[in-house]
N, C-alpha and C positions, 0 to 999 in steps of 0.2 A: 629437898632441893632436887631438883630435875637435873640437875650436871652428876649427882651419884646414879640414876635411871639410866645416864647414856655412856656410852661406852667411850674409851678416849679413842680409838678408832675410830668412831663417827664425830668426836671433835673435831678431832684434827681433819676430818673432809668438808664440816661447815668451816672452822676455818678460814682452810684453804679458797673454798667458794666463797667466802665474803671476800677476802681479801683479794681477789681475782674480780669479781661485782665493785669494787672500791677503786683498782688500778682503772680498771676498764670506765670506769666513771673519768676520773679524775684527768685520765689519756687524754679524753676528747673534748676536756673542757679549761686546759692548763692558761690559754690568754685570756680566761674569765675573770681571771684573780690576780692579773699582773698590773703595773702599772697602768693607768687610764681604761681598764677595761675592758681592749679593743672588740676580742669578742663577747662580750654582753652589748656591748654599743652597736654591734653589725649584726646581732639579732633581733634588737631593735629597730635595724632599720629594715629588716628582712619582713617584719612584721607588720610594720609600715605599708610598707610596699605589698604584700600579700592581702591586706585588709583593705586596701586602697581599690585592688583591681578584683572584689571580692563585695565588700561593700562597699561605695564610694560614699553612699548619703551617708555612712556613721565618720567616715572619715573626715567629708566636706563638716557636717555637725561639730566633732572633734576640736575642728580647725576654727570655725564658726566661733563657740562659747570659748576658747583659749584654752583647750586642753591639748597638752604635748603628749605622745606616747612615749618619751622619756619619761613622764612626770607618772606613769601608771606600770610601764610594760618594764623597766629596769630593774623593779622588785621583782618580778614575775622570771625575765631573765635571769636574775644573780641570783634568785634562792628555789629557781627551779619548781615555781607553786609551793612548796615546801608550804609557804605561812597562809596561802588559798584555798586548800584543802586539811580535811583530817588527816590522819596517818594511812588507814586504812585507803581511803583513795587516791593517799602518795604512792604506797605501797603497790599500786596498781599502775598506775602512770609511769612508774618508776622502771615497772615491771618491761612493762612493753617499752619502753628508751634501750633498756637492754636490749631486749629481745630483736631491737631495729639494728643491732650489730653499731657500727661507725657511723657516729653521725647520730643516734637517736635524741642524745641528750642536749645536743646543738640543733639538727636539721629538724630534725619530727618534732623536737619541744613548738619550735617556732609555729608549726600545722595546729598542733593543740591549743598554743596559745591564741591564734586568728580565730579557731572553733569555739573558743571559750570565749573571747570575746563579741563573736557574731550571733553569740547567743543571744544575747543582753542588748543585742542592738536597738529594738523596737522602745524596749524601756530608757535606756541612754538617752536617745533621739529624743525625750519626753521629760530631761532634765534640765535644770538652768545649774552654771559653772558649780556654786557650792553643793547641792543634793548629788551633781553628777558624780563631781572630785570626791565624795564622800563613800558612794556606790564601788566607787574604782576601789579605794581601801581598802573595803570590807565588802566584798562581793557572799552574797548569801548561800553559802554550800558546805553550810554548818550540816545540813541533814542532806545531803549528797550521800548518796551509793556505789557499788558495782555498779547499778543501773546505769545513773546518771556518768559517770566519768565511760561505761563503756559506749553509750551516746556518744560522749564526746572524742574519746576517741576512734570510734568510726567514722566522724565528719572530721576529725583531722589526715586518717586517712586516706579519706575521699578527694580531700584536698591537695595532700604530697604526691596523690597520683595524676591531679592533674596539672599541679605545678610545681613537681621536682624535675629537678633535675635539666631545667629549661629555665635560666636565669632570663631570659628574655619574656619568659609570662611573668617573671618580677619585676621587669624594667617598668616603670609606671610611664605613660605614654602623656608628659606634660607639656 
């Protein structure tokens, strides 16, 4: 067993670091899991909003065949990609939310998610409601990478830097 290899001095410091990775999780995400949601429902509308002035035609589409981004981006919000990815590239995305200090698991998820969805935009635009609602469940990133998720989170990046922190490039101009 690998728990007689390590010393209980280096236990007790992972730990410590997980359970410190767990608060620091759980801090910035506590109205996720309270009654009605509030914050997974205002990351879905963040998302909305982000994708809207980012892609219009996937959103106009969207709206078009009767897709709600409640109906796709709610899973996405409340389990964190968790069940869109493998472990390995939760493990990663996971990584960097930390790494984004306050705010990464809430503010930067929302970047990633607009990125992961503007991927797929070309093919989306190219479904009808049932093949599309289908694509949306099971998005294909069974054989996704490092590679792939660090793509993607360099274009969610690319995006928190050009519209963080400026609620007014989220305001959708309708």
């Amino acid at each position: 067993s690998i728990m007689k290899e390590v010393s209980d001095e280096t236990v007790e410091e992972v730990e410590a670091d997980c359970y410190w990775c767990l608060t620091n999780l759980l801090a910035g995400i506590q109205d996720h899991y309270t009654s009605d949601q509030p914050g997974v429902q205002r990351m879905v509308m963040r998302l909305e909003e982000l994708v809207t002035r980012i892609d219009t035609g996937l959103t106009s589409y969207l709206k078009e065949v009767g897709i709600e981004f409640m109906q796709f981006s709610f899973r996405w919000m409340n389990c964190l990609l968790l069940r869109e990815f493998n472990l390995r590239c939760v493990m990663r995305l996971w990584d960097t939310y930390i790494s984004e200090g306050d705010g990464g698991f809430e503010d930067f998820h929302v970047y990633v998610c607009a990125a992961f969805l503007c991927q797929f935009s070309s093919q989306l635009q190219n479904m009808e409601f049932d093949e599309l609602f289908g694509f949306m469940q099971a998005i294909p990133t069974n054989e996704w990478t490092d590679t792939e998720v660090e793509i993607l989170l360099s274009q969610a990046y690319v995006l928190s830097t050009l519209f963080g922190g400026s609620d007014a490039h989220l305001t959708s101009q309708r």
